[in-house]
C-alpha positions as CSV (number, residue, x, y, z in Angstrom):
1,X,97.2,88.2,114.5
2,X,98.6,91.7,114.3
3,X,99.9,93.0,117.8
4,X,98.2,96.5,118.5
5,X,99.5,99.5,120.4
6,X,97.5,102.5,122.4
7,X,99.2,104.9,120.1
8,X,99.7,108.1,122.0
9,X,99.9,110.2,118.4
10,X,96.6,108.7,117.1
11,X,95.1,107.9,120.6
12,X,93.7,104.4,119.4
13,X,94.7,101.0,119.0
14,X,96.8,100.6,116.1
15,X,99.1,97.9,114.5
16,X,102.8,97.9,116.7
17,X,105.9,98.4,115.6
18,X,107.7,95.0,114.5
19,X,110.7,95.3,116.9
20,X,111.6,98.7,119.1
21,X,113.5,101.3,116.8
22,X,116.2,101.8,119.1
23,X,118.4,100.1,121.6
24,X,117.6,100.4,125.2
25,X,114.8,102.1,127.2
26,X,113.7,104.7,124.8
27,X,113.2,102.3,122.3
28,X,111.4,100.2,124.1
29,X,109.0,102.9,125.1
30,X,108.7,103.7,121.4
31,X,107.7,100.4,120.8
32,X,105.1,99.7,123.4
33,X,104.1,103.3,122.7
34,X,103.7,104.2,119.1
35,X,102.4,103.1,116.1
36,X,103.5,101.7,113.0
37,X,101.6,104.4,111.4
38,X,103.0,107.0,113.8
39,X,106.1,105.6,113.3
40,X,106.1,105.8,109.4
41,X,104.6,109.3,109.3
42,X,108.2,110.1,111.7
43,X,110.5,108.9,109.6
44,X,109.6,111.5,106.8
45,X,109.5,114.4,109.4
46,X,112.9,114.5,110.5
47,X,114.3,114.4,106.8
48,X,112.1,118.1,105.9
49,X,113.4,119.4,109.0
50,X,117.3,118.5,108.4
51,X,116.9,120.0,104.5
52,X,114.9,122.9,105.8
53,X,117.6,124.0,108.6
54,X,120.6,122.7,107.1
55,X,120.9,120.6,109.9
56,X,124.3,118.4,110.6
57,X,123.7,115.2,112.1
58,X,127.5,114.9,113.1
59,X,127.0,117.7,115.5
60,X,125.6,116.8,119.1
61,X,123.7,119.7,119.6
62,X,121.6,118.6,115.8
63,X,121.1,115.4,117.1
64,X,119.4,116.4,120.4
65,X,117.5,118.8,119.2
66,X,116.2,116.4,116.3
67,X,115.4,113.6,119.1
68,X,113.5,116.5,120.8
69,X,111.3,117.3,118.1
70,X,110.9,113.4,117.2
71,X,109.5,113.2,121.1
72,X,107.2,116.6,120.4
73,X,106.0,114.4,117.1
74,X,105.1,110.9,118.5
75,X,103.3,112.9,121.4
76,X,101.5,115.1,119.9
77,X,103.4,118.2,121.2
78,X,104.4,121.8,119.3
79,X,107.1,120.5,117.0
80,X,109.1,122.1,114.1
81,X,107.3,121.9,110.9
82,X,109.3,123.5,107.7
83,X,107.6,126.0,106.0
84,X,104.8,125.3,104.2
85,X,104.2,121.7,105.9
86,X,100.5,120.6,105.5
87,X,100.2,117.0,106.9
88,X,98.5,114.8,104.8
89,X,95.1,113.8,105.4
């Protein structure tokens, strides 16, 4: 049987992440936290937003601010979008 999460993007139960993401404790939140599906949806986001602003993910200051938005993302806060971003339904 599936292991389910109380997604805080989707607010329902939803099909877990396999293992957490990341090492250490904001992983772990991540996986007892988000989805699979929330998860997936993610992983798209951040590669728009580094095309869109040109971003450099050797820099420090690119990296925060991407792990910022990705926190704004999962819960369901006012993140970047690149222009012309419609989610899909």
């Amino acid at each position: 049987m599936e292991k389910l999460v109380f997604c805080k993007k989707y607010k329902q139960d939803l099909p877990s992440l396999d293992n957490p993401p990341y090492p250490g404790p904001k992983g772990q939140e991540i996986y007892e936290t988000v989805s699979k599906k929330a998860w997936n949806d993610w992983l798209h986001h951040p590669t728009m937003l580094s095309n869109e602003r040109q971003l450099n993910l050797t820099d420090k200051a690119s990296r925060k601010w991407l792990n910022e938005q990705m926190d704004l993302f999962l819960s369901n806060g006012d993140f970047e979008k690149p222009s012309g971003f419609r989610p899909e339904d």
